[in-house]
Biotite code that builds the C-alpha atoms (Angstrom):
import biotite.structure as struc

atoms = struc.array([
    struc.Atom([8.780, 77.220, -14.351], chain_id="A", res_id=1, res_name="UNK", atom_name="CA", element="C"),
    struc.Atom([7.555, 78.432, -10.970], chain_id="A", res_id=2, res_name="UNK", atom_name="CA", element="C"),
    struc.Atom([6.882, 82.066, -12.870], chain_id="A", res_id=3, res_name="UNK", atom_name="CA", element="C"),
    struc.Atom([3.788, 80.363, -14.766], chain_id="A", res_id=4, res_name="UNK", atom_name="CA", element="C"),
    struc.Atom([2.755, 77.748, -12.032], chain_id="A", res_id=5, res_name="UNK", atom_name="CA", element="C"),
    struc.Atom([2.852, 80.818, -9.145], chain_id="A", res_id=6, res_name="UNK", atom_name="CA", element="C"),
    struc.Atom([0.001, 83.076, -10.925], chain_id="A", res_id=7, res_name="UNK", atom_name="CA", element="C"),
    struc.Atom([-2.328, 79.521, -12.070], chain_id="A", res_id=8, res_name="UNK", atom_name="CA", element="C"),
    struc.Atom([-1.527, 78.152, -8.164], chain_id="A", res_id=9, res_name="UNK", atom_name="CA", element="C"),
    struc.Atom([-2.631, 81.637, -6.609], chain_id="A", res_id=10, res_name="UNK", atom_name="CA", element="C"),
    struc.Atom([-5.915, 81.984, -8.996], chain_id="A", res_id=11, res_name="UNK", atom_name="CA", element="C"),
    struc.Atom([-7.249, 78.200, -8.157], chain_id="A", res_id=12, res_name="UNK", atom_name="CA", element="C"),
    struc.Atom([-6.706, 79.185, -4.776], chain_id="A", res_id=13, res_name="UNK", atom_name="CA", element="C"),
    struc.Atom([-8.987, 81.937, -4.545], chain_id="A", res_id=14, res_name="UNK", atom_name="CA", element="C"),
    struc.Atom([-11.288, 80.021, -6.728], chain_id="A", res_id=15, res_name="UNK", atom_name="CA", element="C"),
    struc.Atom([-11.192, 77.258, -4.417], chain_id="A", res_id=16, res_name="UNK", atom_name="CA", element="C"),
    struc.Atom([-11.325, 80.091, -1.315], chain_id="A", res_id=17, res_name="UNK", atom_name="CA", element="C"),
    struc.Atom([-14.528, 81.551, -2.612], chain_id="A", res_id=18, res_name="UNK", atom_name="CA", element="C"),
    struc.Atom([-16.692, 78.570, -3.736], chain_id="A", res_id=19, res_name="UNK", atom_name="CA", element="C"),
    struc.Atom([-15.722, 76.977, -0.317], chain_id="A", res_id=20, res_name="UNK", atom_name="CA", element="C"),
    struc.Atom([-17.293, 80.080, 1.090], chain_id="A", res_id=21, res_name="UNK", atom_name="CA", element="C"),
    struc.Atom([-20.002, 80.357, -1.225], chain_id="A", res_id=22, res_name="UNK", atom_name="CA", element="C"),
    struc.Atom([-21.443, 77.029, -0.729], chain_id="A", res_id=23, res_name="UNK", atom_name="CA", element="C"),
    struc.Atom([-20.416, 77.521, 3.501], chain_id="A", res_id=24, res_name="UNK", atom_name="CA", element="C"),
    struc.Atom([-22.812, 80.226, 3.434], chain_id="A", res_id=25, res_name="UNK", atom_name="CA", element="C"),
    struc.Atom([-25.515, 78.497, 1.254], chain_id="A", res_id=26, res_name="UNK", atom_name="CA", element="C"),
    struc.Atom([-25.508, 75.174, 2.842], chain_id="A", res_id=27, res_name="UNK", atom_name="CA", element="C"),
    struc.Atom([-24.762, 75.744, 6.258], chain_id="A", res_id=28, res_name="UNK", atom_name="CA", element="C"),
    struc.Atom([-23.349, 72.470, 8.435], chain_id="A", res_id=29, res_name="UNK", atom_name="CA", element="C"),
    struc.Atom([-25.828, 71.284, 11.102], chain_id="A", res_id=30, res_name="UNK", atom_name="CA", element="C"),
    struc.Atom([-23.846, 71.788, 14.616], chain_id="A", res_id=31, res_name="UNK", atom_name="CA", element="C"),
    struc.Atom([-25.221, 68.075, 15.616], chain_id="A", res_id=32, res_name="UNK", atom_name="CA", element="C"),
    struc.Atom([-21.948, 66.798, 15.507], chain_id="A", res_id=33, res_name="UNK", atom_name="CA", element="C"),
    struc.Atom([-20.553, 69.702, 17.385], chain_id="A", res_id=34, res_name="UNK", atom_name="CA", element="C"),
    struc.Atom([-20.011, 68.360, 21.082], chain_id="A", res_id=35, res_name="UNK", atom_name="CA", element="C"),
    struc.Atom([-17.845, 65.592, 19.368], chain_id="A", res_id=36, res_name="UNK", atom_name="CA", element="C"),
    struc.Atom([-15.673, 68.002, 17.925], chain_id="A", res_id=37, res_name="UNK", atom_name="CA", element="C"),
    struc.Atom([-14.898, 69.735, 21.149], chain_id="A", res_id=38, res_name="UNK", atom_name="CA", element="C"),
    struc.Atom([-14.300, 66.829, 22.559], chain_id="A", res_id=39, res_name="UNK", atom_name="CA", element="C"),
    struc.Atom([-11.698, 65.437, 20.045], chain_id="A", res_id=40, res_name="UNK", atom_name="CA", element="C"),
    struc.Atom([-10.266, 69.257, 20.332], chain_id="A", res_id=41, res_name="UNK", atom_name="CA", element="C"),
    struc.Atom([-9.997, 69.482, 23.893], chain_id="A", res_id=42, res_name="UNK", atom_name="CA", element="C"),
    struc.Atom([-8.265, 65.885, 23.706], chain_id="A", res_id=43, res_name="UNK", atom_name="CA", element="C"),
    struc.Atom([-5.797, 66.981, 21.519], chain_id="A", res_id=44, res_name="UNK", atom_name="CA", element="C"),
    struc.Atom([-5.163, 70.561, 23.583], chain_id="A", res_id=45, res_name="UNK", atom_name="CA", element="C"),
    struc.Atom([-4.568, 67.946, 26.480], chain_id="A", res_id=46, res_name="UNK", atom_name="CA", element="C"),
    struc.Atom([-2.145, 65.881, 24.511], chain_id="A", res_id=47, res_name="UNK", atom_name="CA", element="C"),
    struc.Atom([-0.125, 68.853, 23.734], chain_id="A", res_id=48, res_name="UNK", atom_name="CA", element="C"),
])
């Protein structure tokens, strides 16, 4: 079973990998909501 699933799994992957990318560079995300994420980030470095 995993000998069919393994290739179809790996190809939607890549798919998935490369129109992720594709639309990243196309539709860049505004960095508004950047200083929030650092925040949340550096809270979670500290929790660690």
């Amino acid at each position: 079973m995993w000998g069919l699933l393994r290739p179809t799994l790996g190809a939607a992957a890549v798919a998935a990998s490369v129109v992720g990318l594709a639309i990243l560079l196309l539709n860049p995300p505004s960095l508004s909501g950047a200083e929030d994420l650092l925040t949340l980030l550096a809270g979670a470095a500290a929790l660690v």
